[in-house]
N, C-alpha and C positions, 0 to 999 in steps of 0.2 A: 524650653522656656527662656525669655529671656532676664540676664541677669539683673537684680533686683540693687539699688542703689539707696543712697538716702531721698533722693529723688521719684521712688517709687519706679515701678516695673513700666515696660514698654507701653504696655496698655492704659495706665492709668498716666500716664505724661501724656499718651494721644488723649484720653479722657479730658484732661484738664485742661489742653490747649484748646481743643474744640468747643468747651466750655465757656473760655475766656474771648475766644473769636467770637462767638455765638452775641456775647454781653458787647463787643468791640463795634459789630457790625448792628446792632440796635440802638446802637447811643450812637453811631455814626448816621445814624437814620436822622435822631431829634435835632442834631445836630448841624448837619443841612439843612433842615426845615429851619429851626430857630435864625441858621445866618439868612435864607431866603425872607425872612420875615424881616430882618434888621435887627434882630431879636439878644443886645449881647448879653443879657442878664443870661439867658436859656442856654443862648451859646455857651456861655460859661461853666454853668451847671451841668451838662451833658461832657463836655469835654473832658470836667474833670472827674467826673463819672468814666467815663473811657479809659482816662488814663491808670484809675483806680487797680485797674486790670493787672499794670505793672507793678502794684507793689505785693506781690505773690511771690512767696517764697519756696513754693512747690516746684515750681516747672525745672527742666534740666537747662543748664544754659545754650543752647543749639536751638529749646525751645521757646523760651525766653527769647532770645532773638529774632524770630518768626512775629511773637507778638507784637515784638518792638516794631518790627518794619511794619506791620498792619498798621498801627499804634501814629508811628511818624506821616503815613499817607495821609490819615486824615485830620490829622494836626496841620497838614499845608493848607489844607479848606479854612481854618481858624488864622492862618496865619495873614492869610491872604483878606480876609473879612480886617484883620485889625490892621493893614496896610492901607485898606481905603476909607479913611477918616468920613467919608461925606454920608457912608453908610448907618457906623455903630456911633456917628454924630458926637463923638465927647473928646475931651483934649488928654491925650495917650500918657502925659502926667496922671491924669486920673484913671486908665485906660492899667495904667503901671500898680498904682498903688492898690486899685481895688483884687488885684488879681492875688495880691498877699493875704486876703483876709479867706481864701481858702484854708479848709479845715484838716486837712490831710497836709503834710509838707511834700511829697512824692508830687501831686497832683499842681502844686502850689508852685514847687519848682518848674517842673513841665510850661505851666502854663505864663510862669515868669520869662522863661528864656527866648519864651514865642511872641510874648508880647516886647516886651526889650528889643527885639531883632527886627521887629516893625517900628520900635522908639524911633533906634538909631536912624533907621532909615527916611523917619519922617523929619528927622535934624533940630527935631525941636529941642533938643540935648545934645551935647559932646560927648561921643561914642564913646570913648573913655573910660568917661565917669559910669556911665552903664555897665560897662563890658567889666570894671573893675565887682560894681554892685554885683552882677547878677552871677560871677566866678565865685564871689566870697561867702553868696549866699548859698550855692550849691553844694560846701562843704557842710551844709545842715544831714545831707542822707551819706551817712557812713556805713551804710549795707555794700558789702564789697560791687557783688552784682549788678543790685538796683542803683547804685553810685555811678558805677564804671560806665551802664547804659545813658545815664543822665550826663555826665559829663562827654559823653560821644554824641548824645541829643545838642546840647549846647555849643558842641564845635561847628556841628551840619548847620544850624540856624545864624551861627556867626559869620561863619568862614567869606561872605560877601557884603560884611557889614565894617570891618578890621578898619582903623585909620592909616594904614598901609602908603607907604611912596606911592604920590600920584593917584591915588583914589581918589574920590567926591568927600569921604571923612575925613581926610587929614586937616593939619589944622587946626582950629578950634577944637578938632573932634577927637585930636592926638596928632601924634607922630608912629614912627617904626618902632620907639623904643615901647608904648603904650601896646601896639598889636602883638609884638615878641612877648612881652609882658601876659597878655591875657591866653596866650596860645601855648606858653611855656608852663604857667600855675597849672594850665587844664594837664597839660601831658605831665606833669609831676605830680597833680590829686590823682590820674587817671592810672599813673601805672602803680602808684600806692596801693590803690584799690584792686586792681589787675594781679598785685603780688597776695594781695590778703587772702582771696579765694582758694587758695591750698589751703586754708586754716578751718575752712566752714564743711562740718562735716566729720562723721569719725575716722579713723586713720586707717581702717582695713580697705575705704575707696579712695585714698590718699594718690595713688597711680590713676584711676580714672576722672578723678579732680583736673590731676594734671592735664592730661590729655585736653578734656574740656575748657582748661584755662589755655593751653596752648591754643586753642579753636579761635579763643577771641582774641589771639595779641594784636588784630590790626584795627583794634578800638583804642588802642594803646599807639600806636604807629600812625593813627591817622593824621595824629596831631602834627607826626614830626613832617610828613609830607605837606601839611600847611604852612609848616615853616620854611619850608624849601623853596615853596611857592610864592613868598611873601617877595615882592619889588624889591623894598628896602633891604631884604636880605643879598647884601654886595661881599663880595670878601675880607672887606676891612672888618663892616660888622660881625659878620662870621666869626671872623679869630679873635675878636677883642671881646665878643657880647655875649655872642649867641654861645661859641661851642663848648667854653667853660663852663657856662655854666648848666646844660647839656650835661659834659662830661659829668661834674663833679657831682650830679643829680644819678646818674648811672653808675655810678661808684658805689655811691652814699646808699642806694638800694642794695642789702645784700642778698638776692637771688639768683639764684643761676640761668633760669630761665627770661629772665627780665634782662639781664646784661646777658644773654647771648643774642638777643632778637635784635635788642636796640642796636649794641654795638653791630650788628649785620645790615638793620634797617639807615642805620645811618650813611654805610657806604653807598649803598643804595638809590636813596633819596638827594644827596645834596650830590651839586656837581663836582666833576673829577678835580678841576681846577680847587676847587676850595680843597681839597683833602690834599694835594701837594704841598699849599701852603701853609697846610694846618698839620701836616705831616708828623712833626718831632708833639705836639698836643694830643695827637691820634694814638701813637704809642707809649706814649707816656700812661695817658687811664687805660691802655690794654695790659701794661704790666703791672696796674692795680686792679684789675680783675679780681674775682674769684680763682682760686685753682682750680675751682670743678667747673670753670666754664670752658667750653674746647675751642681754642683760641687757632686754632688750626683753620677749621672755616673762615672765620673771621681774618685772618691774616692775608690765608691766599686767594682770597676774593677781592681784596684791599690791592694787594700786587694786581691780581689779572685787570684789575679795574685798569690800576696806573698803569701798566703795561700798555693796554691797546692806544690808553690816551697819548701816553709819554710818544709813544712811536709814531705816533700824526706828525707831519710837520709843525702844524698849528702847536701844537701838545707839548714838541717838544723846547720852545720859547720859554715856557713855566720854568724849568731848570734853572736858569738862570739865579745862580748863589746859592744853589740845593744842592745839599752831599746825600743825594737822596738815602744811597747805598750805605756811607755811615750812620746816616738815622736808622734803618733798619736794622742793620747789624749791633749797632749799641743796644737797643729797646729787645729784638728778639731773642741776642743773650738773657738779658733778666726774665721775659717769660719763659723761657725756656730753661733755664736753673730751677727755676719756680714750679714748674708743670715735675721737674725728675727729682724734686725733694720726696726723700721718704714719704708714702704714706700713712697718715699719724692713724688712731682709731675712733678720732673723733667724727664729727657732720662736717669737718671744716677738708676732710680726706677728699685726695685727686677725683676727678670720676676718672682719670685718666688710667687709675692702677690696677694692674691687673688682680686677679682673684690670690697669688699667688703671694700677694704683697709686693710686689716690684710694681716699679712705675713704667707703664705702656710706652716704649721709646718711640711706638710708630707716629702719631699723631708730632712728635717733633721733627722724624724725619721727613715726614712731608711736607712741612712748613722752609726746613732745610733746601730742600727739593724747590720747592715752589717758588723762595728765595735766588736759588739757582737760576733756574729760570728764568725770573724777573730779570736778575742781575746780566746773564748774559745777551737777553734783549737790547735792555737797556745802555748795557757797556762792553759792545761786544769782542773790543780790543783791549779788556783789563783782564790779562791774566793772570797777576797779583789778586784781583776781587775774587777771582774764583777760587785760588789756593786757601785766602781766607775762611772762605763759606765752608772748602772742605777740613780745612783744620778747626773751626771749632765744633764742626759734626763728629769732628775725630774728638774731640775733647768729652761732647756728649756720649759717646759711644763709651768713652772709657768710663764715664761715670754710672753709666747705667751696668756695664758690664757688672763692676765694683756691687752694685746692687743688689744684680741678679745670680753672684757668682761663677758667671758663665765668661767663656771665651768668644763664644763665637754666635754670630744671629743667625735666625734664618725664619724661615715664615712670611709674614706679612713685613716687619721689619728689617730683613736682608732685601726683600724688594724695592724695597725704599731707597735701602743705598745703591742698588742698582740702577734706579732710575737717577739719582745723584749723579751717579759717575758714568751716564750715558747721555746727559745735557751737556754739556763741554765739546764732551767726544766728538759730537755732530758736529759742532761750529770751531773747536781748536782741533780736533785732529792729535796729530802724533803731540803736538806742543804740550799736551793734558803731564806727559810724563815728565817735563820737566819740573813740574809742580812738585813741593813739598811734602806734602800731603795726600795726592791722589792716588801711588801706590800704595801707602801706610792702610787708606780705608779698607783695600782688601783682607788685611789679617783680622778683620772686625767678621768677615764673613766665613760660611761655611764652605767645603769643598765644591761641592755640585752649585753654590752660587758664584764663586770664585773662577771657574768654569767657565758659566753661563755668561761674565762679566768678559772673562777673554775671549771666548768667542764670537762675543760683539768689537769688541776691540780688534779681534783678527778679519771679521767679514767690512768691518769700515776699514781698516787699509787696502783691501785687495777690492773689494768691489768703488771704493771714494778712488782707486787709485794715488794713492799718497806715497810718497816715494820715502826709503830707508838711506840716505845721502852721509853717514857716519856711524865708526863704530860703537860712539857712546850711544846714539840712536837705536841700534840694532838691541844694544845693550840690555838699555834699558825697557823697549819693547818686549823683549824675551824675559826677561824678568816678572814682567808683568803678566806676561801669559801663562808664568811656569805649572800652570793645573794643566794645561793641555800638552806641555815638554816633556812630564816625568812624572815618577810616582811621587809624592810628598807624602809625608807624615801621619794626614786624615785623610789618603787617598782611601776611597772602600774596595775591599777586595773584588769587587763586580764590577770595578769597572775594565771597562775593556769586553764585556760578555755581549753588548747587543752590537754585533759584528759591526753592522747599516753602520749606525749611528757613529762609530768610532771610528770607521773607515773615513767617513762624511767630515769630520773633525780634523783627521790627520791631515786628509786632500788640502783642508783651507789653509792648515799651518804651511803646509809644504809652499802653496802661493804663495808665499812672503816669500820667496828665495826671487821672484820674478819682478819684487820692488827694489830690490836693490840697484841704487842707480847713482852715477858718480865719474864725474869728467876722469878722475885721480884713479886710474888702472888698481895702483896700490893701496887706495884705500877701497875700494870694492873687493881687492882679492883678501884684504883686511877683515871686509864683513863677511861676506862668506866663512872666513875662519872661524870668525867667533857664530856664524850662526851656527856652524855647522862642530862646535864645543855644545852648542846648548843639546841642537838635537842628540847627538853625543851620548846623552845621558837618560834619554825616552826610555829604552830594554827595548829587547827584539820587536815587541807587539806594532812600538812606534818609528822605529827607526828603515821598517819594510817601505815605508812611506814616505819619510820624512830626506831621510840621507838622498836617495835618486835628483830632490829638485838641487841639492851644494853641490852633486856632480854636474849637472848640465849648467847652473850658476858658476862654477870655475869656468867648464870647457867653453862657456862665451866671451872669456877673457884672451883665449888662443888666439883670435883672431882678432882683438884689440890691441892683443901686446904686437901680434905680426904686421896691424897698419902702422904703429908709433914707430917700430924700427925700420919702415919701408920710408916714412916721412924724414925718418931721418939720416937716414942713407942717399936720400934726395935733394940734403940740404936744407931742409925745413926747420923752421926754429920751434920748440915746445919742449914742453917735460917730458923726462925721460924716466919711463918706469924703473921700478928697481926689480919688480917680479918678473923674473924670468918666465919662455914655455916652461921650459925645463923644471921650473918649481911649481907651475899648475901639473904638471903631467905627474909629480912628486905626489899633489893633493889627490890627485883622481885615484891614484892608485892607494895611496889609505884609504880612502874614503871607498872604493868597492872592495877592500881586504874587511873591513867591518862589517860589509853586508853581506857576504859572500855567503857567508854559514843559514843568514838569516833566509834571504831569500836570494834561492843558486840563479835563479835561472831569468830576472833583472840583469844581475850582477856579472852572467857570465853577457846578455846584452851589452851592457856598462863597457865592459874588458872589450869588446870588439869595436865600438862605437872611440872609446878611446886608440887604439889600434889605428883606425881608421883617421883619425886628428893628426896623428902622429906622423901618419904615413902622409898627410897630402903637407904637415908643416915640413917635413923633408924635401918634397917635391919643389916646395919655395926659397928653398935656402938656401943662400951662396956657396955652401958647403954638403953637396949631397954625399947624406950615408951617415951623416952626423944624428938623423933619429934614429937610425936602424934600430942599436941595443934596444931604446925603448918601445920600439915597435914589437919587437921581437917578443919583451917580456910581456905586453897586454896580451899579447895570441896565446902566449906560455902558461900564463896566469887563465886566462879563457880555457884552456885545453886540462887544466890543474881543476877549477872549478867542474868540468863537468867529468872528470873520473871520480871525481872525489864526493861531490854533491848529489848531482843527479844520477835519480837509478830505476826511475819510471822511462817505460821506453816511447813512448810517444814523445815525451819529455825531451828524452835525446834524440827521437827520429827529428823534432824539429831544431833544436840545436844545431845538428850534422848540418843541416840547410844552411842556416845563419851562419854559420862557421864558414862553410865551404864559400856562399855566395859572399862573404867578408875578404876570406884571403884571395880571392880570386880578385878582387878590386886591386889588390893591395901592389905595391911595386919598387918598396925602398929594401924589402928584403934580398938579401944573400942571398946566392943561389942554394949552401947548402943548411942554412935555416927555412928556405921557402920548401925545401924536401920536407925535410923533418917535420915543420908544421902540416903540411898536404899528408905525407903518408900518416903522422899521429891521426887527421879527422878519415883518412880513408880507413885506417885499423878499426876505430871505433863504429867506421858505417859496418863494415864489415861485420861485426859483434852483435848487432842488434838481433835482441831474440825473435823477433817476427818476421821472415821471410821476405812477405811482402813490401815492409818497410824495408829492408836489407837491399832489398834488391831499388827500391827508387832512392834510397841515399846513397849508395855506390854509384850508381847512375848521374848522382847533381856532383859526387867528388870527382868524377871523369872531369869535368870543367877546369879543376885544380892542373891539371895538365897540358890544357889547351885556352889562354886568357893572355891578358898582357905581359906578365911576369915568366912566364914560361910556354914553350911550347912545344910537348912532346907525346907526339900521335901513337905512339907505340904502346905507353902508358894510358894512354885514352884507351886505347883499341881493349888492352887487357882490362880495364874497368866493364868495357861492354860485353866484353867474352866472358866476363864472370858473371855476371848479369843473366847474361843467357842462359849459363850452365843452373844457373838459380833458380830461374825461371821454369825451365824444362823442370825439374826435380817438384816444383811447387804446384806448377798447374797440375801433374799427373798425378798427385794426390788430390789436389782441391781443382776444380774445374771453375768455379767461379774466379779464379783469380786470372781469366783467360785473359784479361786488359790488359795485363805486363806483358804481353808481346805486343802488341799493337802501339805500347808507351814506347819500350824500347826500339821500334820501327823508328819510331817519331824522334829518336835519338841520334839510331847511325843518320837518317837525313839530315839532321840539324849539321853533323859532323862532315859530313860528306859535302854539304854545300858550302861550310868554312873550308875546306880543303884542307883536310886532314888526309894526306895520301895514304895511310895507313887502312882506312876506311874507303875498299872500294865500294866501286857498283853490282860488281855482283854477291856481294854481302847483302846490299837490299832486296837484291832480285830473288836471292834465297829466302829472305826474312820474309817479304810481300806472301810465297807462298805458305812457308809455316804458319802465318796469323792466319789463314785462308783455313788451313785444314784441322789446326787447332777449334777455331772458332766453330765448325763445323761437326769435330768430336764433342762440344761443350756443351753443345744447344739441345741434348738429350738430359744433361746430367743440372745444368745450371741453367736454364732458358732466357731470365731475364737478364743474368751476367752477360748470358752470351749477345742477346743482344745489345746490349749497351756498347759492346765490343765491337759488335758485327757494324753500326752504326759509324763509330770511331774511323774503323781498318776504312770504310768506304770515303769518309772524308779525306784521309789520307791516299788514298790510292787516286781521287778525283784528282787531289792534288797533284799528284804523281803526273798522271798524265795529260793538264795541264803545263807542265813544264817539258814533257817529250815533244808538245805539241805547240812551245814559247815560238815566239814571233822574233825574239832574240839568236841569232843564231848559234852565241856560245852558248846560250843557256842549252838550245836545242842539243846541240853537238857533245854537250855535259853530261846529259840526259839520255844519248840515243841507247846504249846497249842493254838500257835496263827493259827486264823484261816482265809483261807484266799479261794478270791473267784474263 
């Protein structure tokens, strides 16, 4: 069922409107007849019988309005009858006065405003003097509803009657000041009345009142769009006539709902141009407001208005002698004191306050925000305007904290200043940190929004590309991100547990090592230092991540410092670093002693990659042999890591690789440190517990003996003969592993074509048939090993005997003795 009001239930409101149409639509019958007849006594009398309808105090106002527009249609047939004088034959003086001796005032009125709107038009009177009569008369019905509808009847019937600039009334008939005049009284009786309707009624449908009063505010509003409309309404008038008194009319009302429509209706309606110049009037009656009106709406619909305008070419002309920026900023402090005043316990309390007693800061900082925004459209080179905007958010911040007891925001309100401190970001960039103010707002927020703040800070330098060109720069960046650097104080003990997410985080901080950018060698290997102090201080979780991007950030400096000294060895005139290699080769190698524990097996990469730096800035130097020691110590340090680290053996089978395939490039070493280093990785290929790996990383440390740095076949030779011996022992327990001889075939060839004399041919010629009859013991015990094997041994043998059968005649001649099956 539905719910039942003072207005009576759903059914009986459809009852009663059907009822009232029923009576609307049979007096609109006599009432044609009578005007077809010429008839205006009858006219009369039916009409206001018709209108009679509307003075019912039953109906809901939704329905009530239904009636009304029935009501108005056929009131244009009457209206129309008393516009053509040659019809109803009598002089509209008399036309005027008789229509007053009606016996109802509702009806009396109605049918005054109908006949008046035909006076005017017939000009036998000065519009004026009418439009002042038939306003003053209409304050006779003080029924909120039936008032507010009568005063909306009388604007409809005027609104082409006004002695308006340049109309056919003016004149004799008035002026602009006359039509403001009669258009301003109606919208000051109309929202009176418009405010009264929450009063009629008992106070348990107080809430559904509302609702229905809000249903009609644009009987209220209609007016002001007539005034918007009006010629004579030019700017001048505007600010001197019209919008004071306006204002102080919306003031002077105190509702909350009344000053929130208008004040929104009026940005609205009147042009952008007049609210620039009417600007510092504008905010002045919005910080006489109500507190319970949400001025929040109102504000930044007033901005985005001026925004779009200001940024027109055309638009932006208006400016001209407008501090636009310190108008707002003056006026939105006082609303905004006003809105984060305590909550009192009176009707006169914020609607803005929370349940809790504290005052809702959100609805400020959005206006803050929106502020923002305006502002850097508008002034997109004032970086001063922006530190302002953030320091007195910071001022509100304090004050509400103060309120609420609290340290820190979060909710809907920490969003706020997020989006605060992500408008700048976009169009200043790194320059945001020079501001005052803009780190400060972060201690207002909670950890995980603190966060969320620098990891927009972090993805706008690396994806904007903006470059870190100083080390107060670096500085002050890292400072600002520090929820992503390190634990702080209200870090939660989860973080760090959704692996993804953290890894994801680390990756983008670590990008910032790849902005750093800077003519001055010394001041890049400057920022590096200090970036690499921040990350410093992550703990292991962070620093697996984070350290690797300062290592390869120094080691791009090796070869900056090695062109300035090549230029200037050349004679070339510039600056002259002061950071030596020899002090980057210093940083790299703290800088992998820190990660070493964390994560081995980067770190012990890091130690070879540096090794490898080191070794070719030897090769360049006027002075070879001058890197050695520190070559020497990255391999040392490399070989230190993985005894002591790593203890997984796949771990170290691939290590052994990376090691071996390093010092084998390598060539500033000693003869008897390039031993030491080669036999240290052959001990350990040696050691590995799995066979199979044992035997192919002994196999790649054979290399260590035959490469540029060294070359001794004897040493190779006994890498492959232990190989072998490994082999034989490994296949004849496991058959699947029958591939190691077919790999190690593929070994002594490689040897044997480098000319290794150590390694003959008939070593092949032997091995060719072992894979032959191993492969063939296998294929019983292992089938699919074996043939993956058998497949292998054929490609290699094809091979084989394409080179017996080279068109080359040393290759041939290389090749003859081998013998094959």
């Amino acid at each position: 069922m539905a719910q039942q009001s003072n207005f009576g239930g759903t059914s009986d409101q459809d009852r009663l409107l059907d009822e009232a149409t029923a009576v609307v639509k049979e007096q609109t019958f006599y009432l044609k007849r009578a005007i077809d007849n010429d008839n205006t006594r009858e006219a009369l009398k039916h009409a206001s019988n018709l209108i009679c309808e509307l003075r019912t105090s039953l109906l809901s106002p939704k329905n009530y309005y239904e009636l009304y527009m029935q009501v108005f249609q056929e009131m244009q047939h009457l209206h129309a009858f008393f516009s053509d004088s040659s019809r109803h034959k009598r002089k509209m003086v008399d036309l005027y006065e008789s229509v007053q001796h009606a016996g109802n005032i509702l009806p009396r009125l109605y049918l005054l405003a109908t006949v008046g709107s035909a006076y005017i038009k017939s000009k036998e009177a000065p519009a004026k003097d009418i439009l002042k009569d038939v306003g003053e008369l209409c304050r006779g019905v003080q029924h909120p509803l039936r008032g507010l509808f009568l005063r909306y009847y009388l604007s409809q019937m005027m609104k082409d009657k006004l002695p308006d600039t340049g109309s056919g009334f003016e004149g004799d008939g008035g002026d602009i000041n006359d039509a403001f005049d009669f258009i301003f009284n109606n919208f000051d009786e109309s929202n009176r009345l418009w405010v009264r309707i929450q009063h009629q009624g008992p106070q348990k449908d107080k809430a559904k009142r509302e609702k229905e009063r809000h249903d009609l505010r644009v009987l209220v509003g209609a007016n002001l769009v007539r005034l918007s409309q009006l010629e004579g309404m030019t700017v001048e008038y505007y600010s001197t006539t019209a919008l004071p008194k306006i204002l102080d009319h919306i003031v002077s009302v105190k509702d909350t709902m009344s000053q929130q429509y208008l004040f929104e209706s009026m940005i609205q309606v009147f042009p952008d141009e007049f609210h620039i110049k009417t600007l510092e009037q504008l905010l002045t009656a919005y910080a006489k407001a109500l507190p319970s009106v949400d001025m929040k709406q109102v504000v930044v619909t007033l901005m985005n208005r001026l925004a779009a305008f200001l940024s027109d070419s055309e638009g932006g002309a208006e400016l001209a002698g407008i501090d636009v920026f310190s108008l707002f900023r003056t006026h939105l402090q006082q609303i905004l004191e006003r809105t984060l005043q305590p909550p009192q316990s009176s009707q006169g309390a914020s609607a803005a306050a929370a349940p809790g007693g504290v005052p809702d800061v959100g609805p400020c900082l959005e206006i803050q925000a929106a502020f923002m925004q305006f502002t850097i459209s508008l002034y997109p080179g004032k970086v001063h305007y922006v530190d302002l905007i953030l320091g007195s958010t910071s001022e509100i911040l304090t004050k509400y904290c103060g309120f609420g007891g609290t340290e820190k925001l979060s909710g809907s309100g920490a969003d706020k200043v997020v989006d605060l401190l992500s408008f700048p970001l976009k169009t200043l960039s790194l320059s945001v940190l020079e501001m005052e103010h803009y780190p400060a707002l972060l201690g207002y927020l909670d950890f995980h929004t603190r966060k969320r703040v620098a990891n927009s800070m972090v993805k706008t330098v690396t994806e904007d590309n903006h470059s870190l060109v100083s080390v107060e720069g670096v500085n002050q960046l890292f400072r600002f991100i520090e929820p992503l650097l390190r634990d702080m104080q209200d870090t939660p003990p989860t973080e760090g547990h959704d692996k993804e997410t953290f890894a994801s985080e680390q990756q983008q901080v670590a990008k910032l090592a790849h902005q750093l950018r800077s003519e001055d060698i010394d001041m890049e290997f400057q920022m590096v230092t200090a970036m690499r102090g921040f990350f410093g201080q992550g703990g292991p979780q962070r620093l697996a991540f984070t350290l690797p991007s300062t290592f390869y950030a120094a080691l791009s400096l090796v070869s900056k410092i090695r062109a300035a000294e090549q230029r200037r060895a050349e004679g070339e005139e510039g600056p002259t670093p002061t950071v030596t290699v020899k002090k980057v080769f210093q940083f790299l190698h703290k800088t992998v002693t820190a990660l070493q524990q964390i994560s081995p097996e980067v770190s012990l990469q890091m130690w070879l990659v540096a090794a490898v730096s080191a070794d070719q800035v030897d090769r360049c130097s006027p002075n070879p042999g001058s890197f050695e020691p520190i070559c020497y110590e990255f391999l040392t340090q490399a070989l230190v890591c993985f005894e002591e680290e790593i203890t997984e053996t796949f771990k170290q089978f691939k290590c052994v690789f990376d090691m071996a395939g390093t010092v084998a490039q390598i060539t500033c070493l000693e003869e008897e440190n390039f031993d030491m280093v080669s036999q240290k990785i052959t001990q350990h290929a040696a050691r590995l517990l799995k066979k199979p790996l044992q035997v192919r990383a002994v196999a790649t440390c054979s290399h260590l003996f035959w490469c540029q740095a060294r070359r001794d076949g004897k040493r190779v030779l006994e890498c492959l003969q232990k190989c072998l011996k490994i082999i034989d022992a490994v296949v004849s327990s496991d058959a699947a592993q029958v591939g190691l001889w077919v790999e190690m075939l593929d070994k002594y060839i490689y040897y044997y074509e480098a000319n290794v004399d150590e390694v003959q041919i008939s070593f092949i010629s032997l091995l060719v048939g072992m894979c032959k009859e191993h492969i063939t013991f296998a294929e019983s015990d292992a089938k699919e090993e074996a043939s993956k094997a058998n497949a292998h041994y054929r490609q290699t043998v094809a091979y084989l005997r394409m080179q017996k059968a080279s068109k080359d005649a040393e290759v041939q001649a290389k090749w003859a003795e081998l013998e094959l099956p």
